[in-house]
C-alpha positions in Angstrom: 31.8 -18.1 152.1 28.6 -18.8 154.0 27.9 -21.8 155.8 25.9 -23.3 153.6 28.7 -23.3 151.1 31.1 -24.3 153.1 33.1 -27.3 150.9 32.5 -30.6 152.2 35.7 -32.6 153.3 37.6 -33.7 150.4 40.4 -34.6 152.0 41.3 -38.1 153.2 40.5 -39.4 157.1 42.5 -37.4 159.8 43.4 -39.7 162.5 44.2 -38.6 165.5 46.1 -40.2 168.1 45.4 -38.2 171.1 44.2 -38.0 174.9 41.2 -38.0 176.0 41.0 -36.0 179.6 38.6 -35.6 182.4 39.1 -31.9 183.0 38.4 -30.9 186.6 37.7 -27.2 186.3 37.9 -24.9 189.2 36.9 -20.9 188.7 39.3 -18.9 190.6 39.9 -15.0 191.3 43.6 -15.6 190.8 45.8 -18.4 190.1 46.3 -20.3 193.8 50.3 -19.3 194.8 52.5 -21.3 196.6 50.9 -21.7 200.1 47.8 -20.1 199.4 44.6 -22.1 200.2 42.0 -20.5 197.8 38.0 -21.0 197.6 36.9 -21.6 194.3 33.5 -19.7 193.1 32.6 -22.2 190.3 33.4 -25.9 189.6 32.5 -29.0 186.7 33.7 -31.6 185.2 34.2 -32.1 181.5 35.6 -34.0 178.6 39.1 -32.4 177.6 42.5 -33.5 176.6 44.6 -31.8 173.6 44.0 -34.7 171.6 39.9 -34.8 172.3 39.5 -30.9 171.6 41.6 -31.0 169.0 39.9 -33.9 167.0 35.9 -32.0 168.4 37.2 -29.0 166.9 38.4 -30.7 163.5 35.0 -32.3 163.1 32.4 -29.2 164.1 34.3 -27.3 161.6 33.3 -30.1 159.1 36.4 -32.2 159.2 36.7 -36.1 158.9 38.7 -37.4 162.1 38.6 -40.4 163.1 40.2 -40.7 167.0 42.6 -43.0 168.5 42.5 -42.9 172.4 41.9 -44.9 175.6 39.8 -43.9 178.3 39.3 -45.8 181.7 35.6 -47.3 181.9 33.9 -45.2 184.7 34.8 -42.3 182.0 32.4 -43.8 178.9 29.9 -40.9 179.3 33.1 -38.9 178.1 32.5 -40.3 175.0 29.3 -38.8 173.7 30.7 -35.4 172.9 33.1 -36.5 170.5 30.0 -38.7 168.8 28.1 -36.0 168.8 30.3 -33.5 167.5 30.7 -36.0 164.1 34.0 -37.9 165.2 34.7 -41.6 164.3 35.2 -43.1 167.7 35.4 -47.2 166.7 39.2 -47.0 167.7 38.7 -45.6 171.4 39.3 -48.3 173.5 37.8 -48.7 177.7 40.1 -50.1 179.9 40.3 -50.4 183.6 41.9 -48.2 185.8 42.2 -44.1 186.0 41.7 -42.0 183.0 43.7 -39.2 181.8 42.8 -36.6 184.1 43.3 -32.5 184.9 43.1 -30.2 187.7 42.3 -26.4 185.8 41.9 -23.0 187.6 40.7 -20.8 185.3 41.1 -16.9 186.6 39.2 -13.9 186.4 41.2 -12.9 183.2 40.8 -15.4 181.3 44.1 -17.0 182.2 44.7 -20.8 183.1 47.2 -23.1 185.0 46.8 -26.7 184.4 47.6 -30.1 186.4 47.9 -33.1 184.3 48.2 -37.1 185.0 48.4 -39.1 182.1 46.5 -42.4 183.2 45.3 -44.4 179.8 46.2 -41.7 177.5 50.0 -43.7 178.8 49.2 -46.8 178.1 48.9 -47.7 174.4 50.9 -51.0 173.8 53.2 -51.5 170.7 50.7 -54.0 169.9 47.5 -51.7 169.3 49.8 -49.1 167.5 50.9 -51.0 165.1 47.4 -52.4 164.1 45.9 -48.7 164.6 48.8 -47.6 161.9 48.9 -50.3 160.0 44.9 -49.7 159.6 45.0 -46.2 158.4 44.3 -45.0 154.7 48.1 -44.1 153.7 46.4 -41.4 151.7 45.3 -39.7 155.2 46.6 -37.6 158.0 47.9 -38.4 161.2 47.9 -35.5 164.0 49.2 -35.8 167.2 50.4 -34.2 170.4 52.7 -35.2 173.3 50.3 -36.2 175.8 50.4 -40.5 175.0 53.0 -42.2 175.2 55.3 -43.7 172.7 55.1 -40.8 170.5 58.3 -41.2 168.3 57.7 -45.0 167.4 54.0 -43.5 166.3 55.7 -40.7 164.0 57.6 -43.1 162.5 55.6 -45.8 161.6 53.3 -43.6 160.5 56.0 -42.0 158.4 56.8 -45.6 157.2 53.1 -46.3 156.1 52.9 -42.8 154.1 51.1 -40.9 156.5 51.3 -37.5 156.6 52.0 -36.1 159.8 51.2 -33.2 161.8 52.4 -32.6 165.3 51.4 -30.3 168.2 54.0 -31.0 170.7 52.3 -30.1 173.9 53.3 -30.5 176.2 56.5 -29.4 175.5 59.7 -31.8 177.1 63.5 -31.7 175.5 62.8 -34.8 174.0 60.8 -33.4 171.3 64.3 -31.8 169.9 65.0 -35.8 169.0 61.6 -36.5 167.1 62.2 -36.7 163.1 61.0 -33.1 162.9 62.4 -32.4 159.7 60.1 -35.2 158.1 56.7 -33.7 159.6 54.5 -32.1 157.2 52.9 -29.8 159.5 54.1 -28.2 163.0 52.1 -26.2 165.3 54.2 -24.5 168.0 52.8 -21.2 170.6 55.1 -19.3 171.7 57.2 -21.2 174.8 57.2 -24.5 172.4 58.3 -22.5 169.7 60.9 -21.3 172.0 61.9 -24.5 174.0 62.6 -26.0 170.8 65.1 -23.7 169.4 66.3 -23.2 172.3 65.8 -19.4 172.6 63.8 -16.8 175.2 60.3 -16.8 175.8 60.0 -13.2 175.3 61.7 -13.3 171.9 59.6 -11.3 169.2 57.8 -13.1 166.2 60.6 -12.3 163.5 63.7 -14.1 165.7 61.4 -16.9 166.3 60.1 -17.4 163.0 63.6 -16.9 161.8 65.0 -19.9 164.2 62.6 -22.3 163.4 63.2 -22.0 160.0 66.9 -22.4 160.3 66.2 -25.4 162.9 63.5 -27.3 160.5 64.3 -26.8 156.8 61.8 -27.8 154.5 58.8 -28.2 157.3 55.8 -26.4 157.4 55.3 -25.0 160.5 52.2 -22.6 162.7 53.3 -20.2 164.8 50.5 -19.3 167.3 51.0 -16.3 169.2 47.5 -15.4 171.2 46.2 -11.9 171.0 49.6 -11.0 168.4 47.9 -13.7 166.0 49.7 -16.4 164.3 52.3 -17.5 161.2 52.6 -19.8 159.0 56.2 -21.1 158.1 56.4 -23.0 155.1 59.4 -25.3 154.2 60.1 -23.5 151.0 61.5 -20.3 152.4 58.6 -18.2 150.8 57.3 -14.7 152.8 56.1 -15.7 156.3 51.6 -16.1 155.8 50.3 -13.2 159.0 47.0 -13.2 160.4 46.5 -10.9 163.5 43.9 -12.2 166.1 40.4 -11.3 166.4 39.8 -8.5 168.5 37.8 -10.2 171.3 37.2 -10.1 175.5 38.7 -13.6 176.7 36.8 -15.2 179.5 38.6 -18.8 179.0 41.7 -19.5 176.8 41.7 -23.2 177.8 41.7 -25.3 174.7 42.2 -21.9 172.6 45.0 -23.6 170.9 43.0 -27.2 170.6 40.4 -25.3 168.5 42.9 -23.2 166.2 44.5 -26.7 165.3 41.0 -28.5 165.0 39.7 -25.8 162.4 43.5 -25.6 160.1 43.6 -29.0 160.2 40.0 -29.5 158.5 40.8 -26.0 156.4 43.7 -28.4 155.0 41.5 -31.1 154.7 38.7 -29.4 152.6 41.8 -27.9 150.3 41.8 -24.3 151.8 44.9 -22.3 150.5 47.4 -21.4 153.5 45.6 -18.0 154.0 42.4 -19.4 154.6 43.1 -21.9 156.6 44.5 -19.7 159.0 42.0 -16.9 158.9 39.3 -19.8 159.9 41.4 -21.2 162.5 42.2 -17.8 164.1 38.2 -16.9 164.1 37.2 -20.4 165.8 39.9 -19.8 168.2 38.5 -16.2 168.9 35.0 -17.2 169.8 36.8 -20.6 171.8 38.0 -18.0 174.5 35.1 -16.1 174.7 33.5 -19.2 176.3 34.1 -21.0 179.4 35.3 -24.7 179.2 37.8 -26.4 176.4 35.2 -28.9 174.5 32.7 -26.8 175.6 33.6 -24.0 174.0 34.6 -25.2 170.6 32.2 -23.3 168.1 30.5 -25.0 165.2 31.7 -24.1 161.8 28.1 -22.2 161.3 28.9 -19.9 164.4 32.4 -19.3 162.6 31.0 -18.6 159.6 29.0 -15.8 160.7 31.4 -14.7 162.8 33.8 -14.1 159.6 30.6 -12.4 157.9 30.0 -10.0 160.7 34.1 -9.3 160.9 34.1 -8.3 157.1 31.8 -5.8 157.4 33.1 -4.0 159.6 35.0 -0.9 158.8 
């Protein structure tokens, strides 16, 4: 399908109650160890958070998102690249004090270790998330990750109010094993979440994992994102696990790899994509995300994805 045919968004409003970040992004031959004072050959500041890239990413590829965040005031420039990527942002509130911020050192392969501090992305009151909620179209989406705080009376209420949900618990805490799981209808897990919340080894192959989560969260759809071995999709009624290997591609940043994957299924959903789809467009978004430096920065535009998938099918 070429860009210009690409379906509008059909769907109802995805809201999106997520963090907004001020990423502090340090280029680094290696990832500092213990003790080691390290100089850094490249350095910026930039607009990140799971829940921004994830809600940039759902509205390049053509999405309609609508965001729920908090940012502190000396932040507000922060705010244009979510505009101007086509998000609703009428429901991001300034406040005083720090915003959420990160420390990033990106490697030489690609590779990332991240520092976070929560600041306003921890301090919705029960107030605001009720209204916010109570607010939505009950015909919509709500996705969310674990970086704001109060994320079970959120899943709930917006359970209550008819909401579908879709989670992205990152970052991962054993908390998330007490969240209504079972009543999500959409789960995106990598790897170590995947892992952490069934309680099994990192290193465990696709099939056990798959297998686990299925046993662990009957009747859930879940994504199983698994980097340069692709990703799975789960769903609830025990039918053949959905595969789509990962695009071939030289990583120079995988920061907000992830963010963009979810982004792009979530407005593939949205549009009315069948399962297949929507993963084959995620997957190619999140292919050209790491071949970029930055997380918000990197996001491609459906257009770019597009062509992207029309190159990739002509090749033998």
């Amino acid at each position: 399908m070429s860009a210009s045919n690409q379906p509008a968004s059909s769907g109802a409003t995805v809201y999106n109650y997520g963090s907004i970040n001020i990423d502090h992004v340090y280029r680094v031959p290696h990832l500092v160890r213990p003790g080691e004072t390290l100089s850094s050959t490249d350095y910026q500041i930039v607009l990140g958070g799971k829940g921004a890239n994830q809600t940039i990413a759902l509205a390049r590829a053509g999405g309609r998102v609508a965001h729920w965040g908090q940012l502190g005031h000396a932040d507000e420039w922060a705010l244009a690249t979510l505009k101007n990527a086509g998000a609703d942002i009428d429901d991001v509130t300034l406040l005083e004090g720090s915003s959420g911020h990160t420390v990033i050192q990106v490697d030489d392969d690609g590779e990332n270790a991240i520092v976070l501090f929560g600041g306003t992305n921890q301090s919705f009151s029960k107030k605001r998330i009720r209204a916010l909620i109570n607010g939505a179209d009950s015909k919509g989406w709500l996705l969310l990750q674990n970086e704001c705080n109060d994320i079970e009376a959120v899943i709930r209420q917006a359970l209550d109010r008819g909401l579908k949900v879709a989670f992205n618990p990152a970052p991962m805490t054993p908390a998330i094993r007490e969240l209504p799981l079972t009543e999500l209808s959409l789960l995106f897990v990598n790897r170590g979440e995947a892992a952490a919340l069934v309680e099994m080894a990192e290193e465990s192959d696709a099939k056990s994992l798959i297998a686990a989560l299925q046993q662990a969260l009957p009747g859930t759809d879940i994504v199983l994102t698994l980097g340069s071995e692709g990703a799975w999709r789960i769903d609830g009624e025990r039918n053949e696990p959905l595969y789509q290997p990962a695009r071939p591609v030289q990583a120079v940043d995988t920061t907000g790899a992830g963010d963009t994957f979810i982004g792009y299924y979530m407005a593939a959903v949205q549009a009315g994509c069948d399962a297949s789809t929507c993963l084959e467009r995620a997957t190619a978004a999140a292919a050209l995300a790491v071949q970029r430096a930055g997380a918000a920065t990197g996001i491609p535009t459906i257009e770019e994805v597009e062509t992207f998938l029309q190159i990739a099918a002509r090749q033998p």
